[in-house]
N, C-alpha and C positions, 0 to 999 in steps of 0.2 A: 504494500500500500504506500509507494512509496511518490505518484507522483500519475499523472494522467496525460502523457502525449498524446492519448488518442479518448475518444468521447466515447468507449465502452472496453473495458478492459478485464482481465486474471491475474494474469499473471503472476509472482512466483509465492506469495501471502494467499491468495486464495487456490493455488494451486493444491499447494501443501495443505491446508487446511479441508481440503476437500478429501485428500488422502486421510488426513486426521480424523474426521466425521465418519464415513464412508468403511472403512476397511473392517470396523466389526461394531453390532450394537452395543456391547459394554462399555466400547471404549466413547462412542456418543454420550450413552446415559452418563458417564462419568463427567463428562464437557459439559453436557444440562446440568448437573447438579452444581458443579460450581460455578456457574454462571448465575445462579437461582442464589447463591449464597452471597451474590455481591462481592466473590472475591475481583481484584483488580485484573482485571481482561489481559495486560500486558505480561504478569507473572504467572497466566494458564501456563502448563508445560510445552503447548504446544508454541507458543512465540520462542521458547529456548529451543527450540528441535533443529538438529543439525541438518535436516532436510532442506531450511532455512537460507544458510548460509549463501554469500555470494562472495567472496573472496574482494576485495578491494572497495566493496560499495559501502557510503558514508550510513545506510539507513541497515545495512543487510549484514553485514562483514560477521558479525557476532550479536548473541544475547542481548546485551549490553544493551548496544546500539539500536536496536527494534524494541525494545522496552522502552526506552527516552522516546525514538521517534512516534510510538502509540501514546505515551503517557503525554508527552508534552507538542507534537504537532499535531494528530486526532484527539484529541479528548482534550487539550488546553487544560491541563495539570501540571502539578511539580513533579520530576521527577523523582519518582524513590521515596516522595512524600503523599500524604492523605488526602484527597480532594472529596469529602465526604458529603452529603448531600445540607446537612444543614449546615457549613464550610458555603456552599453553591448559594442560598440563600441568602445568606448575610453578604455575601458580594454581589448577589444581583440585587438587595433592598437600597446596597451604598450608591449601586451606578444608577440606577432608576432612581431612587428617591423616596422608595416604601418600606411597609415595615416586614419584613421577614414574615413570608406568609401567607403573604399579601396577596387573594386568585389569581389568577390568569388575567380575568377580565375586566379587573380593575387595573392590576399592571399595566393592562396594555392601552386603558383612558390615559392613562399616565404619559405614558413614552409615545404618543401620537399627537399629546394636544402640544409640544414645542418642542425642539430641534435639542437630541441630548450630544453634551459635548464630551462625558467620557468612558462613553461604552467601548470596553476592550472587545476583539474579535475571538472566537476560541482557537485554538492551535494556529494552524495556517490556514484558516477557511476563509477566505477573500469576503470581506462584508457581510459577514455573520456571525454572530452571537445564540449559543444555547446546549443543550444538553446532549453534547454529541455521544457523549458513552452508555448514557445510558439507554438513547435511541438503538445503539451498535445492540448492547446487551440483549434487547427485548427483540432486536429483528431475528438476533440468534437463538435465541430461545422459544421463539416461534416456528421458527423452520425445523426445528430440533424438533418439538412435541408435534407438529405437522409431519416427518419423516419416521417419529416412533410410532405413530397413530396412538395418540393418548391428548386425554385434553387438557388443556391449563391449568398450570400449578398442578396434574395428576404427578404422583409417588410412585417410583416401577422399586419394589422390593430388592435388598439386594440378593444376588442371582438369579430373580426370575430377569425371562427375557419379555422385551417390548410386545405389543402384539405384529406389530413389521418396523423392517428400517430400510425407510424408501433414499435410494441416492439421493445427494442434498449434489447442488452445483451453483458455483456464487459468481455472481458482476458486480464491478462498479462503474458507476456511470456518472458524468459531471459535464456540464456544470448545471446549477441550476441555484434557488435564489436561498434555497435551507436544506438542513438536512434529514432524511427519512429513509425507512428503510421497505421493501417490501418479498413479502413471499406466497407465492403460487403452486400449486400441484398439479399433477395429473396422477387419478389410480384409479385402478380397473380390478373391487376387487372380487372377478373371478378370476383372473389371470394371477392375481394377487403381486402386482408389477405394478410402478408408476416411477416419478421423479417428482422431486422438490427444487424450486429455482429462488433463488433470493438474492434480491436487488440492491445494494446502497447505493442510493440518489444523493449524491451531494455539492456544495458550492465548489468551486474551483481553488484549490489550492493555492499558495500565495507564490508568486516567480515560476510558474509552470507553464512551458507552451504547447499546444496543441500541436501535432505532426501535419505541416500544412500539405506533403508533397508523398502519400502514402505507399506511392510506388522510389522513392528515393531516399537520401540520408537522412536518416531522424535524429532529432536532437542528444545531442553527446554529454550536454552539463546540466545541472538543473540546479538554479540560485538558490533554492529554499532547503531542500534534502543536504546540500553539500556545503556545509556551515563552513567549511576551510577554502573553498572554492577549488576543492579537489574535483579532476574529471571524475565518471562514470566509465562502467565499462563499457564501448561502442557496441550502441543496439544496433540489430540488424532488420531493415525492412526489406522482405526476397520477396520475389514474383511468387505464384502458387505452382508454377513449375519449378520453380527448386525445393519445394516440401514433397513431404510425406502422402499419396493419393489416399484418398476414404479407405480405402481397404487398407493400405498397409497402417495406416495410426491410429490406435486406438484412442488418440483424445487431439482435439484440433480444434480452431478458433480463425476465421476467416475475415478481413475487413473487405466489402466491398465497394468500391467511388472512385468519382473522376480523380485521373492523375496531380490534378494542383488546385487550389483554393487560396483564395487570394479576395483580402479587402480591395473594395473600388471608391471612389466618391459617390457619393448620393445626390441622385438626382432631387430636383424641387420640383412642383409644378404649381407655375404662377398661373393663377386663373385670371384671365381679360374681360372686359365689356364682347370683346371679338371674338375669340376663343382660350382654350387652353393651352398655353406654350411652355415647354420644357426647359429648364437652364441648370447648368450646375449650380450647387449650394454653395455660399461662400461661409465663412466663418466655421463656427461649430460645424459637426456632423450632426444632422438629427436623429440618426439611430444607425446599428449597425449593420449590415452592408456587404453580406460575400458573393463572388462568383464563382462557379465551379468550371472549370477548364479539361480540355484533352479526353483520352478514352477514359472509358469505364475500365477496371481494372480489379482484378482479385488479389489480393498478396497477404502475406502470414506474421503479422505483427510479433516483433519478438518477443522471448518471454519477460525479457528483464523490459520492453516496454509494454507489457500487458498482455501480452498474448500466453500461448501454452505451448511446452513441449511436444512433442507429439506422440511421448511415450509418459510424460508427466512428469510430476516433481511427486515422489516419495517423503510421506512423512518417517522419518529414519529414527 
C-alpha cells in the first residue's frame, strides 16, 4: 500500500495478504478475531511476514518500515504509540471546536457554517481528515465474516471450522474525495463455491502521480513513501505479450487504455446575442480536463506498481 501510479491496483500488501486470508480457515478466523479485538492492524503478524519484503524499498524493505508506513501514512498515528479512540476525540473537539462527543451532526453544523483554519489531514490523504483505520478494520472484518459465512460479531469456537471460507480478493482504488471501504460476493450454494471482492476507495495520497503513458516508463520515485529521496526499484510497465497467457498464470491483473493521457486547456463557451462561440479560457482553469490519445492497449502493471505476479506473492 505503498502508493497508487495507477487508479486500480494489488499489488505486493494485498497480494500477500490474500495468501494470508485465503490459504486455510483457521488461519482467517485467527485475523477476524484480532481484528475484532482492536489490536493495532500494523503489529497483525501478517504486516511482519517475510513474504513482504522488497529488498531496497523505503515503505517494504523490513517490518519496521511497513509498521511506520500503516501507523503513520494510513491511519495518521504515532508510530509505536497509542492513537486510541477517545485520544481521536479530544483532537477532533480541539480542531473543530466541540466538546468530545459531540454527534456527527452537530459537528458537522459546526465545521460548514465558517472556513476552519486548523484541520490537520490524516497520514498522506490529500484533503482529508477522519477515521481511516478504523474504516480499514471494519471493511476487513466484513469481508472476513462474508467469506466465513457467519454473521456479525458471530463466535466460531475454537476448532470448530466456519461453515465455508469463500476466496477473499482485495483492490485499491483512488482517488476520490474520503475514505470507504466496500465488499461484494458471489455464492452458489449448491455448488457451495463463490468469491468475496473488497474495495478500498480512497483520497489520493500526498506527492503521488498517476502513470500517465501505460504502455511506457512509469514513475521510478515517489516524494511521499521515500522520506530520504531515495529511488525505488524501476517498475516495469510490459505489453501483455510479454506476460504470462490465461492458461499458463494462475493469478493476473490486466490495465486496459489508450497509450497517453495528457491535460489540455479548457475550453469556454461565451454565449452571444448571435450565437455560441468557443475560445480558450484565460486565467484559472475551470475544472479538470484530460484527453486520451493513440491505440487502445492491454499491458501488465507491475507488481511493485500494483499489479500481481503471475504466480503471486506467498504469505511465507
Amino acid at each position: 500500500m505503498v502508493g497508487m501510479p495507477h487508479y486500480l491496483e494489488k499489488g505486493v500488501w494485498f497480494s500477500v495478504l490474500e495468501d494470508y486470508v485465503n490459504a486455510s480457515p483457521q488461519r482467517a478466523v485467527s485475523f477476524l478475531d484480532s481484528l475484532r479485538l482492536s489490536n493495532p492492524v500494523e503489529k497483525d503478524v501478517y504486516v511482519s511476514n517475510a513474504g513482504l519484503d522488497v529488498p531496497g524499498h523505503p515503505t517494504l524493505a523490513n517490518a519496521d518500515l511497513r509498521q511506520r508506513h500503516l501507523r503513520e501514512d494510513w491511519f495518521g498515528g504515532v508510530y509505536n504509540g497509542q492513537f486510541l479512540q477517545p485520544t481521536r476525540q479530544r483532537n477532533e473537539a480541539a480542531m473543530f471546536g466541540v466538546a468530545p462527543g459531540t454527534p456527527a451532526a452537530e459537528v458537522a453544523d459546526v465545521v460548514t457554517a465558517e472556513p476552519l483554519t486548523n484541520v490537520r489531514r490524516t497520514g498522506f490523504w490529500q484533503g482529508y481528515y477522519g477515521n481511516v483505520e478504523e474504516v480499514f478494520r471494519q471493511t476487513l472484518i466484513r469481508g472476513l465474516e462474508v467469506s466465513l459465512g457467519i454473521a456479525h460479531g458471530a463466535v466460531i469456537a475454537p476448532g470448530e471450522l466456519p461453515p465455508r471460507h469463500l476466496p477473499i480478493e482485495f483492490f485499491w482504488t483512488c482517488p476520490q474525495s474520503w475514505f470507504e471501504g466496500w465488499v461484494s460476493w458471489r455464492w452458489n450454494p449448491i455448488a457451495r463455491n463463490g468469491q468475496v471482492n473488497v474495495v478500498f476507495a480512497t483520497p489520493a495520497p500526498v506527492g503521488l502521480t498517476v502513470v500517465s503513458n501505460p504502455g511506457g516508463p512509469a514513475v521510478t520515485t515517489n516524494p511521499m513513501n521515500s522520506r530520504a529521496g531515495a529511488p525505488l526499484i524501476p517498475p516495469l510497465e510490459t505489453g501483455i505479450e510479454a506476460g504470462a497467457s490465461v492458461d499458463e498464470a494462475p493469478k493476473g491483473m490486466w490495465l486496459i487504455s489508450q497509450e497517453l493521457h495528457t491535460p489540455v486547456h479548457v475550453l469556454s463557451t461565451i454565449n452571444t446575442t448571435s450565437a455560441a462561440t468557443t475560445a480558450w479560457a484565460t486565467g484559472a482553469v475551470l475544472a479538470p480536463f484530460h484527453v486520451s490519445l493513440g491505440n487502445v492497449i492491454c499491458t501488465v502493471p507491475s507488481e511493485i506498481n500494483g499489479g500481481v505476479a503471475p504466480s503471486g506473492r506467498m504469505y511465507q
